[in-house]
Every structure is written in C-alpha cells, then in structure tokens.
N, C-alpha and C positions, 0 to 999 in steps of 0.2 A: 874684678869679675866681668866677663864677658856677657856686653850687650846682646841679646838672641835679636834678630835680625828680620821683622815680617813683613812678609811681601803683602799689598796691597792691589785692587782693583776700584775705578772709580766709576759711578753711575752717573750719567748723564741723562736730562729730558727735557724737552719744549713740546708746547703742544700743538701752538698756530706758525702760521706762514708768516704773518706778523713778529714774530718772537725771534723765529729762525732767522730773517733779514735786519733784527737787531742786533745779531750777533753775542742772545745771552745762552746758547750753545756753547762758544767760545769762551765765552767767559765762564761759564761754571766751570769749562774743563779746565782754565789757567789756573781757577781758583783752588780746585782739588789738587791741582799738581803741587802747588805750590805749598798743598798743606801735606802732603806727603812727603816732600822735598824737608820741610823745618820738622818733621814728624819721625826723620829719619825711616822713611818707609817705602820697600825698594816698588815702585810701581809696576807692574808684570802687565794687565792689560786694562783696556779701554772701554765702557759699553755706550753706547750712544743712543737715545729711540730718539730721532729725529722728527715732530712732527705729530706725537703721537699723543692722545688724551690720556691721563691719569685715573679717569673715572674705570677703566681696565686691566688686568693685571699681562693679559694674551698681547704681551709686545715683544719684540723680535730680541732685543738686545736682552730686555729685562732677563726672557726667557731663556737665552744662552748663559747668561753669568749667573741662573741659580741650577742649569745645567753642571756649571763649569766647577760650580760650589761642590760639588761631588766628587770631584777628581782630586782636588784638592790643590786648586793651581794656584788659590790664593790663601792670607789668613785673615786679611782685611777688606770690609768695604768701605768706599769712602764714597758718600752722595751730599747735595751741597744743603738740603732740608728734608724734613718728611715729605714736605708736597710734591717734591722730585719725584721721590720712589712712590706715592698711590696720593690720591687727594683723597679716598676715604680713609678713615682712620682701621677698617676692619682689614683692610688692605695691607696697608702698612707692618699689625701688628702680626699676620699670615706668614710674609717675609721674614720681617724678624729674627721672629720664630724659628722657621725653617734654615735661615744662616745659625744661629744660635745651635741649632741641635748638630751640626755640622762643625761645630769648633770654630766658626767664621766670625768676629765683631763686625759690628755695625757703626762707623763714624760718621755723624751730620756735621757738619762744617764747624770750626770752632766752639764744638761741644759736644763730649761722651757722653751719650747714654749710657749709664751702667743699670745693676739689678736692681736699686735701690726703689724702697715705694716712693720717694717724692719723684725721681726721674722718671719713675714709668708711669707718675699722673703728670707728670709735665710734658711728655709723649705722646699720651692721650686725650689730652685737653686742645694741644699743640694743632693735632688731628683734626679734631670736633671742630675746631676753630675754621681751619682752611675749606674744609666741608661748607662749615655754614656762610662764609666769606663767599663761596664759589656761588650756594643758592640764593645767595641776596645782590647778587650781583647781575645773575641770569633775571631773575624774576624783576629786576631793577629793569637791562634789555626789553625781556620782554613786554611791559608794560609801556615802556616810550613806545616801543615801535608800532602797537596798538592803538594807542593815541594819535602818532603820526599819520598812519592808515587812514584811521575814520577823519583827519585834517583832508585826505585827499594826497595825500605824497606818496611814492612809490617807495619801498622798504626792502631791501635784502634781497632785491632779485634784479639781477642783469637784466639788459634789454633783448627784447626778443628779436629775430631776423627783422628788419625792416623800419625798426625805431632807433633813438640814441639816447642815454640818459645824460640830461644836464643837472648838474650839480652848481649853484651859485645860490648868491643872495636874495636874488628877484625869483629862480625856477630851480627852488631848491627839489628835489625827488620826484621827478617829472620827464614821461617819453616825448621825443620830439620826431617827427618820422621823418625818416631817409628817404628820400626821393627816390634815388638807385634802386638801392632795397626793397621799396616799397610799391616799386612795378612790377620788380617780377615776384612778388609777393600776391599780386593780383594776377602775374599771368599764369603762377602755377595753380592758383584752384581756379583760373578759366580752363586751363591745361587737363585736369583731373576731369572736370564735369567733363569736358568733349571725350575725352581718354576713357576716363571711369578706370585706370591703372595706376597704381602708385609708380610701377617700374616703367611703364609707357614715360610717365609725366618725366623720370631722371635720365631718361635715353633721349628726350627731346630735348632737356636741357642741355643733355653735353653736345647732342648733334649741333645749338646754337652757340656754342662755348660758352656759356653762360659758368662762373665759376662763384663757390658755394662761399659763405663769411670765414668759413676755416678748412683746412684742405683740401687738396684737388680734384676730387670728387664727391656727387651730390651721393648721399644714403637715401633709401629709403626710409630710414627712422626718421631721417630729418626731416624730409615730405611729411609723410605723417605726425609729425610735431608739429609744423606750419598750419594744415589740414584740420588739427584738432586743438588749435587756439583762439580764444575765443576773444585775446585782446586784440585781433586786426577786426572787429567790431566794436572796440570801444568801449569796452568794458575788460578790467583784468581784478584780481582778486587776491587778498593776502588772507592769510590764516585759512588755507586751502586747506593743508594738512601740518601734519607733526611726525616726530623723529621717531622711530621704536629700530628695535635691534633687530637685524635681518636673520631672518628661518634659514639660510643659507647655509651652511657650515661652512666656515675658515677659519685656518687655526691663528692669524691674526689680523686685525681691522684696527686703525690709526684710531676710531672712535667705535665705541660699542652700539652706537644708534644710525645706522647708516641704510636703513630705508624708510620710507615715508607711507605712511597712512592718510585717506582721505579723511575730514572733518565732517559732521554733516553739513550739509548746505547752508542752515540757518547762521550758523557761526561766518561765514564767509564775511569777508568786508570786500566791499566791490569799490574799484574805484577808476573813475570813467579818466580814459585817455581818447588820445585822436583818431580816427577810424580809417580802416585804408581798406575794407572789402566793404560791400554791402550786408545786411543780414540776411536777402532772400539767398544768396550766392554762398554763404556759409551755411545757410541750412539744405541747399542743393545737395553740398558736398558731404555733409552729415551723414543724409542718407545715403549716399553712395558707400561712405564707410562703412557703414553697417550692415551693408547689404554683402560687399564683400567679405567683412570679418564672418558674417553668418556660414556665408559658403566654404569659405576655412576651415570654421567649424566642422562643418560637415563632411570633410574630405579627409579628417585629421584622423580619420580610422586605419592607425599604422603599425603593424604589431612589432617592428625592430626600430622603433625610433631611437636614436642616437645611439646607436650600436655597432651599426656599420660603417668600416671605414671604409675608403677607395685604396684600392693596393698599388694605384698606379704613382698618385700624389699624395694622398696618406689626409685627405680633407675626408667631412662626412659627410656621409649620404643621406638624402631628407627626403622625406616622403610628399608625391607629387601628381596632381592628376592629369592628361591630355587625353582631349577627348572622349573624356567620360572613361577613362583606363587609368589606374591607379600605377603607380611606377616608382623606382627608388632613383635618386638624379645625386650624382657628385656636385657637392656642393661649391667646388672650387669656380664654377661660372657667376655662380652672387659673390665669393668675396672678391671678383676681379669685376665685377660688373659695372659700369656699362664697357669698359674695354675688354677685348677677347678673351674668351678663357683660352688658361695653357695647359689643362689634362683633358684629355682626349678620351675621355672614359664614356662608356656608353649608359645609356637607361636600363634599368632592372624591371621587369614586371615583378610586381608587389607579393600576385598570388604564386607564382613562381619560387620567390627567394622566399616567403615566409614560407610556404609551403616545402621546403626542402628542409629549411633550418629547425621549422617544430618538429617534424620528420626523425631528423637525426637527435636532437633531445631527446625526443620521447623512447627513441628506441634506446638510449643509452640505459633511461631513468627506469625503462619498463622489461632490460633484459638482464640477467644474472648471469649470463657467459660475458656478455659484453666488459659489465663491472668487473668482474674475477678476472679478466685477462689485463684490465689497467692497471688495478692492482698488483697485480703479478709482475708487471713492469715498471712499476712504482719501487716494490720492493728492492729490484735489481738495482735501481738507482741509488736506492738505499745503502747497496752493501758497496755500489764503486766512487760514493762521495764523501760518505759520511767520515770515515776514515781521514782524508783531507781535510776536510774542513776542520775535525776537530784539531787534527794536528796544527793545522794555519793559525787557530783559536791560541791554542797552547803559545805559540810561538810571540803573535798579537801581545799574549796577557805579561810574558817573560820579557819583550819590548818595552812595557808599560811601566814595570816593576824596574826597567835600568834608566827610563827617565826620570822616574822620582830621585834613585840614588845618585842620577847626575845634576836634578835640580840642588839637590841639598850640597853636593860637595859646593857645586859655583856658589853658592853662598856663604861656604869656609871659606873659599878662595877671595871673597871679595872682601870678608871679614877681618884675611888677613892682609889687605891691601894691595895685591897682586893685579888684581884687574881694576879699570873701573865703574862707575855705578852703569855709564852708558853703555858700556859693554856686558854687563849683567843684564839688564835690562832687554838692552838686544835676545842675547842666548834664552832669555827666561820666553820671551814671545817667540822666540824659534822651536823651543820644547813644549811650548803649549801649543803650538800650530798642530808638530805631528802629533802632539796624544789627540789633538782631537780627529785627527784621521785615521789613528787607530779607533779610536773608540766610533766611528761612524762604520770602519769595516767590521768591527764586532758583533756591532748590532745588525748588519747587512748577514753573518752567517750566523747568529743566532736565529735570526728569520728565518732561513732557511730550514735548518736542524730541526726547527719546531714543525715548519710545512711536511716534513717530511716521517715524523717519527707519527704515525699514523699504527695504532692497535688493530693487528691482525681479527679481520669478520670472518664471522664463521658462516659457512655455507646457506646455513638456517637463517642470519639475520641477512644474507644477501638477496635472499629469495622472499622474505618478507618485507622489505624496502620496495622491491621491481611490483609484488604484489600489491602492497598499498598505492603505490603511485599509477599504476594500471587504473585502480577503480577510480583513484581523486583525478588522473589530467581527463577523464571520459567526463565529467561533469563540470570540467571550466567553463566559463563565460569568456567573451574574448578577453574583456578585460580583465581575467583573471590568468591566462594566458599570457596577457602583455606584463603583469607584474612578475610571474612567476620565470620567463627567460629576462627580464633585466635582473633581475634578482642573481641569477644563475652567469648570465652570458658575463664577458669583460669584452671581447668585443668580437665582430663578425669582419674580414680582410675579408673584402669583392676584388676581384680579379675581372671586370667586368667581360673583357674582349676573349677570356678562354671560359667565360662562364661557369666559374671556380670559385667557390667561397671557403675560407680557412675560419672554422668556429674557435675559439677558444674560451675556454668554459671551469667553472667551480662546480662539481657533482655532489650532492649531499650524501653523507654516509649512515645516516639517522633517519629510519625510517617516520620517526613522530616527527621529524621535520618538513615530510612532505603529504603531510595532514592538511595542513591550513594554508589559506594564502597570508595571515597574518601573523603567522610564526617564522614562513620563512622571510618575509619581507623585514622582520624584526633581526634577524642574525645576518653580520657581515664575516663573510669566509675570511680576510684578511685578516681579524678580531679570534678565530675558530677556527686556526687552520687542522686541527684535527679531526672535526667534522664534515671535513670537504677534502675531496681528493681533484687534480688538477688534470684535465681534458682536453686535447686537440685532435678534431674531428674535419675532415675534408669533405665537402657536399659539391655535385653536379648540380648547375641549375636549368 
C-alpha cells in the first residue's frame, strides 16, 4: 500500500534581540527540519517572525502561513512548542482551530496533539502554564528594578547625551558625565536662551561642525529632548511611565504595547545623578518652550494639513506663518535641514489654496450636473474595462487550477522515485511563489470590479444629495470643514511655480452620509467603495 505523501510547513519565533543573537532561531528551524526529514514530510516552505512577541497574534510571518493555509500549499504545520505559535493560551487554541477547519494538522515537536480529551487538556494546561511562567517572571523584573530605583541605581535606561553609564562592582547603575558632551550640552541651552530657536540653535551647531552622538546631523527632536530633560540638573526618574498599545493603526507591531503613558507624579522615583546645567538656566529655557509651543498653537489653523503634496519632489506641504501671513511651504527644506534644500517649490498662500480647493468641493458636492456627468464617465469606464479584467480573472483562476494539478503530479513523481526530495522541494517553493502572485493580482482586480460596479442614481436621489449638502457645508465650523475634506480628499499635487493644483478626491453617493460630520468621518471609501465614486478636479490658485 502506497504511503500518501504530506507536504509540511514550519513555524518559527523569538521575541528578543537577546534570543535572536543565541541563535535559537536557527535552532528551532534545524530542529523542525529534522523532524520533518525522520517524519517523512516533504518540507514546501518556511515562516520565520524574527523578533516578534507572542503576547500578539498581528505578525508578518504568522499572518502569511494562515494566509497560505487557504490555498492549500501545505497539509502540515510543524512548530517547535505552543509558546512558539501564542504565549496565551486563547491564542493558540484560535489557530488551531482555524488550521483544523482547513484539513491542516498541527505538530509541536516530538509530540501529536490529536482530538483526544486528555491531549486537548494537556494543550491547555501546557498554555496556562507558559502564560502564567511569562507573569511571574515580568512581575519578578519588575519588582527588582523598583527596589534597585529606590537603592539609587539607574535601571533600564541608556544614558542621555552628555553622560556615560558605568556598570561594575563599586558604580554599579550609575551616570558619569562626559566632559565633551557635557559642554556643548551646556552650550546648547546657552544657545536656545540667546536664540530662543530650536532651528537657530542646529544651524549654529553645524555652522561650528559640531557633530551630534549618532548621525550627521543635529534634529531638532534632539534639541528639544536635551531642552526638555530634566537630568542635566540632577535629578532623573524611573517609573515615569508604562507600556499601553498604540491608538495608531498598523496592521503589525513586533510587540502589542509600544507607546508609553505618563504615570502620575507621586509614583515617580527620583534619583539624583551629577548635574551639568544650572536650574535657573533650565527653567530659563522652559519657559522659552512654552512660549513657543503656545505660538504653534496658535498658528496651527490649517484646513489642508497633510494633504497636500509638492508635485515637484513629491514631500509634503506644512502649514507655515511669515510675517503674520499664513502659507503652505514644501517640506522638503526640513528634511534636508540645516544643508540646502533641493526643490525649488515656492510658498502657497494659505487663503488662496484653501480657498480654491473648498471652492471646487463644494461645487462638486452641491451640483447635480457636475455629479451626473462623472458618473456618466464612470460608467463608460465601466463597459471598456470591466470586460478585461474579468477575462484576466478567468484566466488568473484557470492558472491557479493547473498549479494544483502540477503540484500533486510532482509528488507521484517523487513517489515514484524519479526526482529527488531536493528537487521537489525546490519546484514545490517555485509553485508557491507564483500562486501567490497570482493570488495578490486577483485580489488587486477584485478591488477594482468592486470600485467600479456602482448602482445606477436616479435623477431624484442626485438632486437630493447636492440639496442636503448645500444646507449642511453653509453651517460648518472650520473645524468641521477641516474633518469633512480629509475625510473626502486622498490628496491635493501643488504644482507650485504654474499655480496648479490637481485634487484627487472620494465623492459620497449617499445622501444621509453628508448629514453629519460624524457619520462620515466613521466610513472609509476603500471599506465602501460603492458609496463613493472617484474624482479628479484641476483648480487655479
């Protein structure tokens, strides 16, 4: 009786930098091969999350091999423990799962899980366990190092510009100040007070060559990190704050808590190091801070913030005051700063470009010939792509359908001894490269198809859309104007020197969506492309 033959994939994970430079990467991966090899299990590919925490499930690799579990590139997973694949145990059983319903097994290294109730309490417990190993271990950390704090030692934070940390017997956790360092650590907040500039104070640096502890030029972030520490007086603080998972979206992050929140004050533990500014001189500069940020503040009234690009070098434009005149400035002179900038783009007056760009919005949103004619050209698009694409589709799917049946013959073929295992292996990761180029172009015209099959409005709801939005943009506040074109806009190409700007824009096709500001700022047109139809508008400025 003929052995059936199943291809395999293995999962690999580390979480710290630490881990990675032990080389137990490498080692789970020899270990897995090797169980695949005596397993008789033809290995087809690899998944690696390098670096990444378990407390997650949003990891790169993780996320492509339950992708790939769909296609059906493999029959096996092989990972070297549970705590590999999730350190929570709700985690773990998620996966699974989700392999299991897909015809996929799951092997942990020298041991089947099968269906059985003692295995799946020996899985869950296995879980619990690693869980609770991980919190007794952190809360073990955490307590030394709170101890060590209130000793007076320095804990888990590198030393700032101008110090050094020594590590030894005698000056264990402890700043020592840098001479070098720690001059022109004094000459930039003498620099700032005379200045009262953040960007004065980095133009003066480079005009002295003064060069910064890590690349070749000074930031201003870095200034104002110097500016706004409070250890070049002599005092520095642990348990400042704590880990929470950032409001940002991204669809993965190595660890789920990667911003930090303030603590309150009381919790702080202070602990005195060697002083290299005075305190009148830091609270000099304090207030310069905040006098500036104030004015910042103040000027920050910009209704196209980060929307507009430069057409010339393709940076953004940032809203900017001279001389009490508000203006939009290519931002490509701060990321070259303090050496020349290399686009040549001019300043925008503010009331100018806003004033043209809400202009052409509004007339879009508020006219029913305007919309009926985009649509109308919408449609025509409609009848000379759609055709194509679906044909391409067709073709893609018929593709897809002759790599399966050439995956399975090369596996009769190696069955019967004709090729070998390495050259199966090879062919099987060349067949899974293109399916997955097919399947990234499928889903690139499935996108489309969807954007574009848009149900024909009728006269009546075209005219009641322009009339609702007529009465709602006359009652905006600015800042309801400012949410309502990001919302809408994708982005504004300034042509600065022909004073040309190219809008490109999402128009809603639902009139109860231009009801509220917090209806539409809740729907995204890429999520909905049937409620938005797609807009390129040319303004004079």
């Amino acid at each position: 009786m003929q052995t059936t033959i199943k291809r395999a994939a293995i999962y690999a994970r580390v979480s710290t930098e630490k881990q990675n430079k032990e080389k137990t990467i490498e080692s789970q991966l020899e270990d897995l091969r090797k169980f695949c090899r005596d397993n008789n299990l033809i290995l087809v590919k690899e998944y690696v999350d390098d670096g990444w925490s378990g407390e997650t499930l949003a990891r790169p690799a993780l996320g492509q091999l339950r992708d790939d579990a769909s296609k059906g590139l493999f029959d096996v997973v092989c990972i070297h423990s549970p705590d590999r694949l999730a350190r929570k145990f709700i985690y773990q059983g998620l996966v699974i799962e989700e392999l299991k319903k897909k015809g996929i097994e799951v092997f942990f290294l020298n041991r089947r899980i099968s269906d059985t109730p003692e295995d799946q309490l020996l899985l869950g417990v296995q879980g619990l366990i690693a869980e609770y190993e991980k919190a007794k271990i952190l809360e073990r950390t955490r307590r030394g190092r709170l101890h060590k704090a209130r000793m007076g030692r320095i804990v888990g934070h590198p030393a700032p510009y101008g110090y050094r940390y020594i590590k030894g017997s005698n000056k264990e956790g402890c700043y020592v100040i840098d001479r070098n360092e720690a001059e022109i650590v004094r000459l930039i907040f003498d620099l700032y007070i005379k200045l009262q500039s953040i960007r004065a104070v980095v133009k003066e640096l480079t005009r002295r060559q003064i060069k910064p502890q890590k690349g070749k030029l000074w930031r201003r972030s870095t200034i104002h990190k110097i500016l706004s520490n409070e250890t070049y007086i002599g005092i520095t603080y642990y348990n400042k704050s704590y880990s929470v998972e950032s409001q940002n979206p991204k669809t993965y992050r190595r660890r789920p808590k990667t911003s930090r929140k303030l603590r309150d004050r009381s919790e702080w533990i202070p602990i005195k190091v060697p002083a290299i500014i005075d305190r009148e001189t830091f609270r000099m500069a304090q207030e310069i801070l905040k006098r500036n940020q104030k004015v910042r503040r103040t000027n920050s009234q910009y209704l196209l913030s980060g929307l507009v690009k430069c057409g010339d070098c393709n940076s953004t434009y940032s809203g900017e005051k001279s001389h009490n005149y508000r203006f939009y400035r290519c931002n490509n002179r701060h990321n070259t700063f303090p050496l020349p900038r290399k686009c040549k783009a001019r300043m925008i007056s503010a009331n100018k470009l806003e004033s043209a760009v809400w202009k052409a919005i509004k007339e879009v949103v508020t006219n029913p010939k305007v919309i009926i004619r985009h649509i109308f050209q919408l449609s025509q698009n409609i009848q000379e792509n759609m055709e194509n694409w679906k044909k391409e589709q067709k073709d893609l799917l018929k593709m897809k359908e002759t790599l399966k049946i050439k995956r399975n013959k090369l596996i009769e073929i190696y069955s019967d001894g004709i090729i070998t295992k390495q050259q199966l292996q090879a062919k099987m990761q060349e067949y899974a490269q293109k399916e997955k180029q097919i399947e990234e172009r499928l889903k690139e015209i499935e996108s489309k198809i969807k954007q574009i099959e848009l149900k024909p409005l009728l006269a009546k709801q075209v005219k009641e859309l322009c009339e609702t939005a007529k009465k709602r943009l006359e009652t905006f506040s600015f800042e309801d104007k400012k949410k309502f074109l990001q919302h809408l806009i994708d982005e504004i190409i300034l042509y600065s020197h022909q004073r040309k700007a190219i809008i490109k824009a999402h128009i809603p096709l639902d009139a109860g969506k231009i009801t509220g500001i917090k209806s539409i700022s809740s729907l995204n047109h890429g999520k909905y492309p049937n409620k938005y139809f797609e807009i390129e508008l040319k303004v004079d400025i």
